[in-house]
N, C-alpha and C positions, 0 to 999 in steps of 0.2 A: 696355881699362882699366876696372875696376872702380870706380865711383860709387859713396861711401855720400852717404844722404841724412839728413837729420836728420827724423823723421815728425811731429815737431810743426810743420814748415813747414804742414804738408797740414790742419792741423787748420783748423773753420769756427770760433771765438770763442764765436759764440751758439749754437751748438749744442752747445757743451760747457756752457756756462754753463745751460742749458735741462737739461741731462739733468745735471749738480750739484744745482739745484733737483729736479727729477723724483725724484734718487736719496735726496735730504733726506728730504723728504719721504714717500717708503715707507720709510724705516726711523723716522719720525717717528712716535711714536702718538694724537699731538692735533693739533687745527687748531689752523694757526699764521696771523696779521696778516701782511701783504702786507711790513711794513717788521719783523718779527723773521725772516721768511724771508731776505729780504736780507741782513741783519745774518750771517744764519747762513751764510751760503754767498758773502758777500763780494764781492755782487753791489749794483752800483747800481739804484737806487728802480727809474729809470727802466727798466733791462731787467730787474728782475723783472715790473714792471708788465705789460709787453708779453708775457714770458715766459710767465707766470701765466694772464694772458685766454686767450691762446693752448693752453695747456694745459686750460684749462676749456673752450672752444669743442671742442677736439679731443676733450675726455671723458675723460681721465688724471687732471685733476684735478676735486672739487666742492668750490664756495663756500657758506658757508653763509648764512642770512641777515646775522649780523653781520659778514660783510667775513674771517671766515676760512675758511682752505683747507688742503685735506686730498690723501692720494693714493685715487684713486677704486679701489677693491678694486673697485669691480663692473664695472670694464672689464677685461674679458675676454680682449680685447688681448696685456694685459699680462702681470695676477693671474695664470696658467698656468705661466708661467715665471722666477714668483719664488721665490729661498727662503723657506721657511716663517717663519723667526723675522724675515726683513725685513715679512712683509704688516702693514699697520698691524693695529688692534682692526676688527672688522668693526661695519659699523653695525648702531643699532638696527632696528624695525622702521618707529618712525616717523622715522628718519633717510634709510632706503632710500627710503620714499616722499616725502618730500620733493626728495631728490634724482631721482625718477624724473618727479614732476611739474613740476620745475624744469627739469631736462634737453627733458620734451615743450614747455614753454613755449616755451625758448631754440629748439626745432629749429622749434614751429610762428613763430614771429615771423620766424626767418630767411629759411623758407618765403613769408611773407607779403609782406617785405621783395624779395625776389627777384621773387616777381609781379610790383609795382610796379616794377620797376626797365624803363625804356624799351630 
């Protein structure tokens, strides 16, 4: 006998909501505050919050100093197999470098944080 299934059973919640955010955001062309992302994709505070770090840690997304976020064109990752008119504006040059020295801070502290750990 034949089973239909309905395939939104299968789906994970926050990994849709994570790649909502994700998709926002590349077709977003400015940084956007942690609660207009929300708002925009009708997610709560709370799991964008987690969303968002998580996506910054992984390097999809950069923070800027004032608490906004963008989608990271320079993960490589990704930027390959987007279409063109989704890639946001590319950064400047001293946008790239702050995100590159930001990026080395977070990987060297994590680094450092992992030593310490017993």
């Amino acid at each position: 006998m034949l089973r239909l299934t309905h395939h939104r059973a299968y789906e994970v919640p926050m990994v849709m909501k994570a790649l909502d955010i994700l998709e926002f955001l590349r077709r977003t062309n400015s940084a956007l505050k942690m609660d207009e992302i929300a708002a925009q994709t009708n997610a709560s505070r709370t799991s964008t919050y987690r969303i968002i770090r998580t996506l910054v840690i992984r390097g999809y997304l950069s923070e800027s100093l004032d608490g906004r976020y963008r989608f990271n064109t320079l993960n490589v990752a990704l930027t390959p197999s987007l279409d063109e008119e989704c890639v946001s504006q590319p950064y400047s040059q001293e946008e790239e470098i702050l995100v590159a020295v930001s990026n080395l801070l977070r990987d060297t502290a994590r680094r450092l944080k992992a030593n310490k750990a017993p």
